[in-house]
C-alpha positions as CSV (number, residue, x, y, z in Angstrom):
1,X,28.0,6.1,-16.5
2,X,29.0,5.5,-13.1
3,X,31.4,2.5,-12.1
4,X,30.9,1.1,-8.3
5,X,34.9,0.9,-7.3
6,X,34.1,-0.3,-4.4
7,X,30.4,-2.4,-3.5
8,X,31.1,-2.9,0.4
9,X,31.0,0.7,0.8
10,X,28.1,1.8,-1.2
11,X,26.5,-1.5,0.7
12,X,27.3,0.2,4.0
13,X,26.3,3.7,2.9
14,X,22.7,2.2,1.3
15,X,22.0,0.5,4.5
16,X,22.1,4.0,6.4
17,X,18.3,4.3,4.9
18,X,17.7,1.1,6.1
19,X,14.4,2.1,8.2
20,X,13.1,-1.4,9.3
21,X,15.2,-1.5,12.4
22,X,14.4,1.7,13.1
23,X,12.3,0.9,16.2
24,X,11.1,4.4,16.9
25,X,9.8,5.3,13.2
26,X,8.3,1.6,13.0
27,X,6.3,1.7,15.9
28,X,5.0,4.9,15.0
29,X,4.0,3.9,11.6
30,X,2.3,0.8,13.2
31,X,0.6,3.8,15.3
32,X,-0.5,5.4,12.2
33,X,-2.2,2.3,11.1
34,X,-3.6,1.2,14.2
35,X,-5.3,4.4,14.8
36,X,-6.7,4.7,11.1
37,X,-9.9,5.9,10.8
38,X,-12.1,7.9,8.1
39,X,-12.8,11.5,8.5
40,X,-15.8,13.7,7.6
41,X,-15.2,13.7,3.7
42,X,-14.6,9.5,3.1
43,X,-12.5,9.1,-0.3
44,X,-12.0,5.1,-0.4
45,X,-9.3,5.4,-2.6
46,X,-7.4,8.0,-1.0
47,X,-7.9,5.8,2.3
48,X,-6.3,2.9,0.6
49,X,-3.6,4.0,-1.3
50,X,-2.7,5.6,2.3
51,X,-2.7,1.7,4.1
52,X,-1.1,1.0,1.6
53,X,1.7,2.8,1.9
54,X,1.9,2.2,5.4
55,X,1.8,-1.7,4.6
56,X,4.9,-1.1,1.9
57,X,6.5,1.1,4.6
58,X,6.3,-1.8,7.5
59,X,6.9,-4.6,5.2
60,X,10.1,-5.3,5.9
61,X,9.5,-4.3,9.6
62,X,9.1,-6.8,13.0
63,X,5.7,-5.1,12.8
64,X,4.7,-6.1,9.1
65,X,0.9,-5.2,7.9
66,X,-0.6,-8.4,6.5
67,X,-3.2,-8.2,3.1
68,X,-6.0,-9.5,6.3
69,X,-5.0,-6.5,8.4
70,X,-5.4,-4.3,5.7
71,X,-8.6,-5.7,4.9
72,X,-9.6,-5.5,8.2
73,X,-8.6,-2.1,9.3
74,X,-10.3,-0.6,5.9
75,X,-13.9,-2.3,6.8
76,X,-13.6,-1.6,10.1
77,X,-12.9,2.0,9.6
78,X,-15.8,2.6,6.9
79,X,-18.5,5.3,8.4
80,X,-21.5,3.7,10.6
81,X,-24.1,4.7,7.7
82,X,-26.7,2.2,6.0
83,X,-24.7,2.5,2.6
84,X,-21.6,1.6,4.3
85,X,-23.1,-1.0,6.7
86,X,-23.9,-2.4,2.9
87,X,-20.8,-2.2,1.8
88,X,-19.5,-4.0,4.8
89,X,-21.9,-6.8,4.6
90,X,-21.4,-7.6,0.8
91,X,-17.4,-7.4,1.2
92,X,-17.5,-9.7,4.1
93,X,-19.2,-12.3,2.1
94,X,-17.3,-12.5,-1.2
């Protein structure tokens, strides 16, 4: 068991990882999401859980992903085929 002898300190030393004010890292990860798109080989899942991560990475950032954004970016970035036109169309109405 560990004992904290002295919370200001660790407090200090935890907020060294402190990445939200880190302007350079959150504009590029805003960068990352902006400029999302699908490659050749389109895993949906994959795709999300990788937004997602970027969302959970900018959350606590000036330069936060909202659920719409994420939404948003994902339909926007499916492949311009008939299936996925489909699958655009019936996720915009529900």
């Amino acid at each position: 068991m560990v004992l904290i002898a002295n919370p200001i300190g660790l407090w200090n030393h935890l907020k060294l990882y402190d990445t939200t004010t880190n302007l350079v890292l959150v504009n590029n990860l805003r960068k990352e999401f902006d400029d999302f798109s699908f490659g050749e080989e389109v895993k949906i899942m994959d795709r999300v859980l990788e937004l997602q991560r970027l969302q959970t990475l900018l959350s606590r950032s000036t330069k936060r992903v909202l659920d719409e954004d994420l939404k948003s970016k994902l339909l926007s970035a499916l492949p311009s085929t008939n299936y996925w036109h489909g699958v655009k169309v019936k996720a915009t109405e529900d």
